[in-house]
C-alpha positions as CSV (number, residue, x, y, z in Angstrom):
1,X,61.9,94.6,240.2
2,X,59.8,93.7,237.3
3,X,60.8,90.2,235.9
4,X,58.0,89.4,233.7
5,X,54.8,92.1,233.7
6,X,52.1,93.7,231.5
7,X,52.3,97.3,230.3
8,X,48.8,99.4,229.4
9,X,47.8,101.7,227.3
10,X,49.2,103.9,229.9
11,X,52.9,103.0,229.4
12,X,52.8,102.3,225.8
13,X,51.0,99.1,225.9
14,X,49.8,96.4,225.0
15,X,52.9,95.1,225.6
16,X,54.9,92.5,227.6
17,X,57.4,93.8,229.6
18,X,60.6,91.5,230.7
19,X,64.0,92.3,232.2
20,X,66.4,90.8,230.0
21,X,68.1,88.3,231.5
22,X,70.6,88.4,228.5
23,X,71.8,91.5,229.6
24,X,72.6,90.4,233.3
25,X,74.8,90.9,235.5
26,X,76.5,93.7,233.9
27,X,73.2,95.6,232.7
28,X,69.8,95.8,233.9
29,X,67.4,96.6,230.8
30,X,63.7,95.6,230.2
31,X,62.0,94.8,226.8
32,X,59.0,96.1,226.0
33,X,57.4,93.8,223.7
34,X,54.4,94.9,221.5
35,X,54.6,91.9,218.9
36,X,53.9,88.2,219.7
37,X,56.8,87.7,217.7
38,X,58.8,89.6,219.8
39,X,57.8,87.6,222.8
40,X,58.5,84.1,220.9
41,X,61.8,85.6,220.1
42,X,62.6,86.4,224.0
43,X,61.8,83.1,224.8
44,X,64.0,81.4,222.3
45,X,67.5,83.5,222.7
46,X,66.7,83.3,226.8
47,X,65.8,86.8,227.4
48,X,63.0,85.6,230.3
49,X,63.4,81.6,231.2
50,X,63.0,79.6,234.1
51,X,60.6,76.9,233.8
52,X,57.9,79.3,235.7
53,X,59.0,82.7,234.5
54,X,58.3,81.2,231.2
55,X,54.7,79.8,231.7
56,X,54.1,83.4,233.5
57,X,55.3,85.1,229.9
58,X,53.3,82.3,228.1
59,X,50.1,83.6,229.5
60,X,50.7,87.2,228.9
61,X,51.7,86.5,225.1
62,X,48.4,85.0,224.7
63,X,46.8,88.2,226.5
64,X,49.1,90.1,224.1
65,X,47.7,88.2,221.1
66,X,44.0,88.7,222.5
67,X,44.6,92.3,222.3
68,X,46.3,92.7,219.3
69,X,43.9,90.3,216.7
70,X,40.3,91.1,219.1
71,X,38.3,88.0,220.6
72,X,35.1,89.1,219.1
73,X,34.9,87.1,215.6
74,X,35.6,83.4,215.5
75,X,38.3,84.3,212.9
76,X,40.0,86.4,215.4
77,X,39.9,84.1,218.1
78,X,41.7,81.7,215.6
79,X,44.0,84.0,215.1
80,X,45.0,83.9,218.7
81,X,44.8,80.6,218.9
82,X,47.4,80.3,216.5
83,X,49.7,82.9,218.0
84,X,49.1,81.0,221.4
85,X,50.4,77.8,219.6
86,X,53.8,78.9,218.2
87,X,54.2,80.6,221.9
88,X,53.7,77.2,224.0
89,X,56.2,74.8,221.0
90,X,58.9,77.9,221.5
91,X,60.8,76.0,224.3
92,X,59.5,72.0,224.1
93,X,61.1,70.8,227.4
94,X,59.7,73.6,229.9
95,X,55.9,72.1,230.7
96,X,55.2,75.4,232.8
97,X,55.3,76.9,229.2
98,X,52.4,75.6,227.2
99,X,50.3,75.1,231.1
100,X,50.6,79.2,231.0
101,X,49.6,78.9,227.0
102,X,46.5,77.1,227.7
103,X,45.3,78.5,231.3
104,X,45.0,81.6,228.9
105,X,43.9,80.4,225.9
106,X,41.0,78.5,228.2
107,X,39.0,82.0,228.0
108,X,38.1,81.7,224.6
109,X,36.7,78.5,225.4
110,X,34.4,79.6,228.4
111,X,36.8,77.0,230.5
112,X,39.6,79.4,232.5
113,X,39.8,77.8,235.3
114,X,38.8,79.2,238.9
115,X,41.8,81.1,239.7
116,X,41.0,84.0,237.6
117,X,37.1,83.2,237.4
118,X,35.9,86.6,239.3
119,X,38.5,88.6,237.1
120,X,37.3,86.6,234.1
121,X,33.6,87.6,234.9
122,X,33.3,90.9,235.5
123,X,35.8,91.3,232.5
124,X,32.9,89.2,230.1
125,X,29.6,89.8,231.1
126,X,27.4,86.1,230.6
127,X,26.5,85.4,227.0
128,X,29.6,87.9,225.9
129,X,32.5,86.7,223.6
130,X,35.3,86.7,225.5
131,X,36.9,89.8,226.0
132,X,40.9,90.7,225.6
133,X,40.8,92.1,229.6
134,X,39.4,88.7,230.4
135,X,42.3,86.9,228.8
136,X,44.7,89.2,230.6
137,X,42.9,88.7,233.7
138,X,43.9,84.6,233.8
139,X,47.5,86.0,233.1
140,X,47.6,88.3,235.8
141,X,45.8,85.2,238.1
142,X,48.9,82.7,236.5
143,X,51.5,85.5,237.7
144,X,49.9,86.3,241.5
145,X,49.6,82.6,241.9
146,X,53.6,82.1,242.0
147,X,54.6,83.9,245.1
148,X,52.1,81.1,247.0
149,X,53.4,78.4,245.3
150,X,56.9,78.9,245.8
151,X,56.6,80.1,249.5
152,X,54.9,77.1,250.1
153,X,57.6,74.7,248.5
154,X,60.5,76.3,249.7
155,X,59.9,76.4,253.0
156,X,59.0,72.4,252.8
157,X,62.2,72.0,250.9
158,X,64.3,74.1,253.7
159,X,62.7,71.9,256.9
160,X,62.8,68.6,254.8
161,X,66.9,69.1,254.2
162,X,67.5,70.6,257.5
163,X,66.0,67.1,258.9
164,X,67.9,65.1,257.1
165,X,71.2,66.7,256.8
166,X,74.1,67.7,260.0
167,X,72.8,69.8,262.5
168,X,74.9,72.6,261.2
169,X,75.1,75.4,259.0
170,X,74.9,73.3,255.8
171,X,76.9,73.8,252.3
172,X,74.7,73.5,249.4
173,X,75.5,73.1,245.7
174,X,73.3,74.4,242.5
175,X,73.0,74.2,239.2
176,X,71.3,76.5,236.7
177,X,69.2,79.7,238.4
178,X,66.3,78.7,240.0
179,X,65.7,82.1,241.7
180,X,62.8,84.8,241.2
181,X,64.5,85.8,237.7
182,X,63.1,82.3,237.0
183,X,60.8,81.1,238.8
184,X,59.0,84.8,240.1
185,X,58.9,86.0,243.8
186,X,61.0,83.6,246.1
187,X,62.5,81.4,243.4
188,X,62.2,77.2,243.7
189,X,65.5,75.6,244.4
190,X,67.3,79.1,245.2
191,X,64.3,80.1,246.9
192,X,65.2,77.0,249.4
193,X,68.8,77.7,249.8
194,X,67.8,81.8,250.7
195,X,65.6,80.1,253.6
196,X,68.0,78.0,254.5
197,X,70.1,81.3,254.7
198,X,67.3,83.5,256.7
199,X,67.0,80.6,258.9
200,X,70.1,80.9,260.4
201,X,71.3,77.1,258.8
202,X,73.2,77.8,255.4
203,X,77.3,78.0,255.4
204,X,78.3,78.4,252.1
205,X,76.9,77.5,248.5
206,X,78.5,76.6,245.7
207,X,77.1,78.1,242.4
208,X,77.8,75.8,239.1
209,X,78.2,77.9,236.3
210,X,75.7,76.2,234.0
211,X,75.0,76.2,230.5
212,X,73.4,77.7,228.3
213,X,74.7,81.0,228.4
214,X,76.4,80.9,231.8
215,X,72.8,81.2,233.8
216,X,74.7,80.3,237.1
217,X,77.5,82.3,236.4
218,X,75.6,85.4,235.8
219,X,72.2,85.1,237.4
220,X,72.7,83.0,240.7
221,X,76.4,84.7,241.4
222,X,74.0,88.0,240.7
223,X,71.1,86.7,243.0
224,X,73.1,85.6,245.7
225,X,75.5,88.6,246.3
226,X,71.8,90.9,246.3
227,X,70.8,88.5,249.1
228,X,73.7,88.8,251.0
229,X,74.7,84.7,250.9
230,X,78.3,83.7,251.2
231,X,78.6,81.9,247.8
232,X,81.7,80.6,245.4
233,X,81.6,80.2,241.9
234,X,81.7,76.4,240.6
235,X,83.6,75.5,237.3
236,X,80.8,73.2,236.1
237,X,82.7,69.7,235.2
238,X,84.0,70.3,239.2
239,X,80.4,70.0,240.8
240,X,81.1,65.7,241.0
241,X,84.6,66.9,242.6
242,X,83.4,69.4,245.3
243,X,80.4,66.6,246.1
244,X,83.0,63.7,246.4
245,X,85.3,65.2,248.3
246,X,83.3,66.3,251.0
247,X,82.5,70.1,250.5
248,X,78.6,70.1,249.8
249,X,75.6,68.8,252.3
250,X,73.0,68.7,250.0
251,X,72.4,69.4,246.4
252,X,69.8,71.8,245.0
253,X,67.9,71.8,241.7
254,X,64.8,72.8,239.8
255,X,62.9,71.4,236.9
256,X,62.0,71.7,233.6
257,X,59.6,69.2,233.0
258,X,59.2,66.1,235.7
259,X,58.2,62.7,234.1
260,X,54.9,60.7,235.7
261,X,57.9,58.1,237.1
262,X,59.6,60.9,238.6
263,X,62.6,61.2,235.8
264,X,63.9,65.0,235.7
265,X,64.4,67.2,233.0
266,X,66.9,70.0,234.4
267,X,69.4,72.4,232.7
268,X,72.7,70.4,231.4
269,X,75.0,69.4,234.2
270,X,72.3,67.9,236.6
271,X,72.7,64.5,235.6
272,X,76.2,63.9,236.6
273,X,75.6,66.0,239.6
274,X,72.8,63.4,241.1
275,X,75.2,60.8,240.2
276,X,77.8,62.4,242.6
277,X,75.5,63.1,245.3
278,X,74.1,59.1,245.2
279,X,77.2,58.2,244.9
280,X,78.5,60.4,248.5
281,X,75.3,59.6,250.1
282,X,73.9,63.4,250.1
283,X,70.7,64.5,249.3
284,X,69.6,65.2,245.8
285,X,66.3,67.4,245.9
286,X,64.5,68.7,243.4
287,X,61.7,71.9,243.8
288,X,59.4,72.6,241.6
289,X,55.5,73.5,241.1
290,X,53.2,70.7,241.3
291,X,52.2,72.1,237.6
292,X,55.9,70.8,236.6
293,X,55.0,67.2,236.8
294,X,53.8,65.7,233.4
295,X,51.1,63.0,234.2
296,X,51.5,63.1,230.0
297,X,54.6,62.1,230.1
298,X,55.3,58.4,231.2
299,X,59.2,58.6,231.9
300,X,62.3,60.4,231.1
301,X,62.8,58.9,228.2
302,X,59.7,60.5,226.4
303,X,61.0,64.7,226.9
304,X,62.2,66.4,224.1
305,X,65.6,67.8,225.1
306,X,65.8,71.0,223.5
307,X,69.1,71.3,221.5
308,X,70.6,74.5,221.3
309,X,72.7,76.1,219.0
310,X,76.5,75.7,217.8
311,X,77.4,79.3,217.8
312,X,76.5,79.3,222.2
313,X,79.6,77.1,222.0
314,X,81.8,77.4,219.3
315,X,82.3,81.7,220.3
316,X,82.3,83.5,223.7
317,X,81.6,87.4,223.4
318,X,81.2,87.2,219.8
319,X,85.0,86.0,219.5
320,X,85.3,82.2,218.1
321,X,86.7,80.1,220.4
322,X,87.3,76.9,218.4
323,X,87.9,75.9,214.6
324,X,85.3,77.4,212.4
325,X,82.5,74.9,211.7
326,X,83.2,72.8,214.1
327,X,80.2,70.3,214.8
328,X,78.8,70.9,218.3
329,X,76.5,68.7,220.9
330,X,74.5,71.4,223.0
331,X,71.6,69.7,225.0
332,X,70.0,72.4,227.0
333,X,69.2,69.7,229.5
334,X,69.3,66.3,230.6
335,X,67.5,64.1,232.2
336,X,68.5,62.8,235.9
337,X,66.8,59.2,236.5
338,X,63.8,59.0,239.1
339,X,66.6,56.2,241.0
340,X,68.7,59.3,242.0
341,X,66.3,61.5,243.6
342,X,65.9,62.0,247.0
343,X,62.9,64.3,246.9
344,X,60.8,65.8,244.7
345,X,59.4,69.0,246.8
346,X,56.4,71.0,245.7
347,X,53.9,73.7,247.1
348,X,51.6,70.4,247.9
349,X,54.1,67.9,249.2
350,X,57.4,66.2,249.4
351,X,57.7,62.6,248.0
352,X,60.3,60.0,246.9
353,X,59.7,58.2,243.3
354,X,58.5,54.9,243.6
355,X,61.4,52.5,241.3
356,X,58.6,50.5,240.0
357,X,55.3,52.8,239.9
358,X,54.4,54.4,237.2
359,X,53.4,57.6,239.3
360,X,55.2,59.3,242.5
361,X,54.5,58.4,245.6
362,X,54.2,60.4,249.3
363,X,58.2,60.8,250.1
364,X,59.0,58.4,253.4
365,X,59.0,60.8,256.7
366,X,63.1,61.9,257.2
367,X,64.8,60.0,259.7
């Protein structure tokens, strides 16, 4: 299924194409986006997200941008520069986002980095200006790169919890959707509990229903009947409740953006979840890509939370569902503090934040 992609000439292109996760579970429709305003738009009213989906969809609306202004005149290449800004400050919390922006962008520069560097080459013959196809080959090389990253971490997540949970089929709890509608092939946090499930070693899981826009609800519900795993829906504010009296083994999220001290930034609801599982002695793991970790970003305390806006709350379906006008907090995330995390797993490693370090540290070997 085509989650985030690139359309050619050949299918009305240049364009970037994205299932709309909007539409979900009741639909399944792709855009076909031909404007960089149109991919800016996606990103902003959740069409693609996911912390990886979106820098994926960042680097192809730079390669969309490439296309549509040229990279031939220095005017031109501002022009994408420009584009490539407003696409990376669209979402502020999700790092993944602008990383996708600038592994792009880094063409017009003569810096892309290795990944794509054959593509790149033959697409921009030495001494050229960069060339559109060039652009779009770092893109492609930012897409293919996220089935090996998340095999890699999901697996390390999977064999970590199995070693320190029972030595049982084990009943997991998530939050948000951290499967390949977010994160591309094999998901991050999802993609852990699925091979916990092919394994042989998952029970149940619990799926919170997770704001905004019920992502849980209809996404990982929708993920997790496809895959065949026996699964209940969790009324959000009863996530502490299920933890606390005794019906999860381990709790499973992603990340937005990870502080160098090892705060997370995760969809709304993680916070008090972590506080649960710390305070029933479960795990509390975290998987995301290594690129997720802001060495930028000293602690928690310095992410912009994205706020989102009244109308998600106030109606449901179009019908209001409270007084008109009525003022409305709606973080899309919060932060959950480096003390409550028992992992941090990536494609590179497993590790524990240090309490006084100012950057992770290697995760102590489970007991």
């Amino acid at each position: 299924m085509r989650i985030v992609d690139w359309a050619d000439e050949t299918e009305g292109g240049p364009a970037v194409v994205l299932l709309d996760q909007r539409a979900l579970p009741q639909r399944t429709e792709h855009l076909h986006l031909t404007t960089v305003d149109g991919v800016i738009d996606a990103v902003r009213s959740l069409a693609v997200r996911g912390a990886p989906s979106l820098g994926i969809t960042g680097a192809f609306g730079v390669a969309l941008a490439a296309h549509r202004h040229g990279t031939g005149t220095p005017g031109a290449r501002a022009a994408v520069r420009a584009d490539a800004e407003r696409i990376a400050t669209a979402r502020p919390t999700a790092v993944p986002l602008s990383i996708g922006v600038r592994r792009a962008l880094a063409v017009l520069d003569g810096s892309a980095d290795s990944t794509a560097s054959t593509a790149s080459t033959d697409s921009a013959p030495t001494g050229s200006a960069p060339t559109p196809a060039a652009v779009l080959a770092v893109a492609r090389a930012v897409a293919a790169e996220a089935a090996a990253v998340n095999a890699a971490a999901t697996r390390r997540a999977a064999d970590l919890v199995r070693a320190r949970c029972p030595e049982r089929p084990l009943r997991a709890l998530t939050v948000c959707n951290t499967g390949p509608l977010a994160a591309g092939p094999g998901g991050t946090a999802l993609g852990a509990i699925l091979t916990l499930h092919a394994d042989g070693a998952l029970a149940e899981v619990l799926a919170c229903e997770t704001r905004p826009l019920l992502q849980g609800a209809r996404l990982t519900v929708w993920e997790l009947e496809r895959a065949g795993v026996p699964h209940r829906l969790c009324v959000d504010s009863a996530g502490p409740a299920a933890i606390a009296t005794g019906l999860v083994d381990v709790v499973f999220a992603g990340a937005d953006r990870i502080a160098a001290n090892g705060d997370v930034a995760n969809k709304i609801g993680t916070y008090m979840l972590a506080c649960a599982a710390a305070r029933s002695g479960i795990p509390f793991v975290v998987v995301a890509p290594e690129e997720t970790i802001d060495p930028h970003t000293p602690t928690g305390g310095d992410i912009v939370v994205e706020q989102r806006g009244a109308d998600e709350v106030r109606e449901h379906g179009g019908t209001l569902m409270t007084l008109p006008g009525t003022p409305v907090y709606n973080p899309a995330f919060d932060v959950t503090p480096h003390e409550l995390v028992t992992a941090i797993v990536t494609e590179h490693r497993a590790w524990s934040p240090a309490p006084s370090a100012s950057a992770p540290r290697s995760a102590a070997p489970p007991r």
